[in-house]
N, C-alpha and C positions, 0 to 999 in steps of 0.2 A: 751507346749510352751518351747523354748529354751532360754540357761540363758546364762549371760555376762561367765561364766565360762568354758560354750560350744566351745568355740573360740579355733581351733585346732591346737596348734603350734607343735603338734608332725608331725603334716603333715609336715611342713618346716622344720624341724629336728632344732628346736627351735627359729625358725625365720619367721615371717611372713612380706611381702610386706603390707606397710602403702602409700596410695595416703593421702595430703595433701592439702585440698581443702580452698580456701576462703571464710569463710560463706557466704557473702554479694554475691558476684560480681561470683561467681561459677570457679573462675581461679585456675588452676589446680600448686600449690606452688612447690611441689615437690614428691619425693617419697625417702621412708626412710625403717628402719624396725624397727619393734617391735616384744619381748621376751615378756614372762609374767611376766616380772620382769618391765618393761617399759609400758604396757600396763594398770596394776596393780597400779603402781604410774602415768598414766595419769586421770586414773578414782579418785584414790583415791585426787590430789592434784586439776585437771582442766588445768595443764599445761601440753602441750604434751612433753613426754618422748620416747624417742628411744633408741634404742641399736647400737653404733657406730661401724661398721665391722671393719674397719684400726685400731681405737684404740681398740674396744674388751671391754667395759664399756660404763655402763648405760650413756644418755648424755639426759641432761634439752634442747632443742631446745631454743638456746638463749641467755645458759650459759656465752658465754664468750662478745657475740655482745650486749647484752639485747634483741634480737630481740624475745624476746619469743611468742611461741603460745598459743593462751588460745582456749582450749576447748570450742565450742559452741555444737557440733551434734557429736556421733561416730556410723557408721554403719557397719556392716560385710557384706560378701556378701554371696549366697545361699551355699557355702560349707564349709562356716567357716572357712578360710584363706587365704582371705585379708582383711583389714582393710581399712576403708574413714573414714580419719579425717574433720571436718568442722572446720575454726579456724579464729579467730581472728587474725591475724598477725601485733605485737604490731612491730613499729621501720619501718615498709616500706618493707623490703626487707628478702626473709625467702632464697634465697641464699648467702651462704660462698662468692661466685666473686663479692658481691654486688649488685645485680640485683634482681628482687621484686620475680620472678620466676628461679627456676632452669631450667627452659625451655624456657631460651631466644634465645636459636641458630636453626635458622630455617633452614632448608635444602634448597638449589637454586642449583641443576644439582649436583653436586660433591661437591658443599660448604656449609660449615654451616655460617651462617651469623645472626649476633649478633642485635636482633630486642631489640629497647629502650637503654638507657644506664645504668649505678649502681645507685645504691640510695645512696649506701656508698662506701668508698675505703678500702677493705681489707687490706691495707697496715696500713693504723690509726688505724683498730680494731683488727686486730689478728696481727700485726708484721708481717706477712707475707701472702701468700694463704694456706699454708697446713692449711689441716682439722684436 
């Protein structure tokens, strides 16, 4: 049988693709990545944790919006690097632009076209859009 410890991040040369799912409703929130440094404090705490590429440190999904994820289900998939989060998404919205998914831009011919609108205004919770 294979253990939580099995999860092969050397294969990603220490980063593995995390899909972010909605326990409830199966909506696909986002995708991010996880270290065993983030993956380690998502098991050990219930909150999911990531590894932020632009900044380069560990990051609480949530930290600064409240919008945090709680750990409901984590699965790996048959080669041991990728990761599906199931999560709670506390606050509405698990995207930085405000919107409940990072996958609100739907492709129409040549355009991407922004399906629903934000739940929140990045402008009131981060001072600005950067991540």
């Amino acid at each position: 049988m294979k253990k939580v410890s099995d999860v092969n991040f050397a294969k990603g040369n220490g980063l593995l693709p995390v899909i972010a799912q909605d326990f409830e409703t199966g909506e696909v929130l986002m995708l991010a990545y996880m270290n065993q440094l983030a993956w380690d404090k998502t098991l050990e705490t219930g909150k999911v944790h990531y590894w932020s590429r632009s900044r380069e440190k560990l990051w609480l999904k949530g930290e600064t919006s409240g919008h945090v994820q709680l750990l409901r289900e984590a699965y790996v998939d048959c080669d041991l690097d990728t990761i599906l989060v199931k999560v709670e998404q506390l606050g509405g919205a698990a995207c930085h632009t405000g919107f409940r998914s990072c996958f609100f831009q739907k492709v129409e011919g040549q355009d991407l076209v922004a399906q629903g609108r934000p739940v929140f205004d990045p402008q009131e919770v981060y001072g600005s859009q950067e991540k």
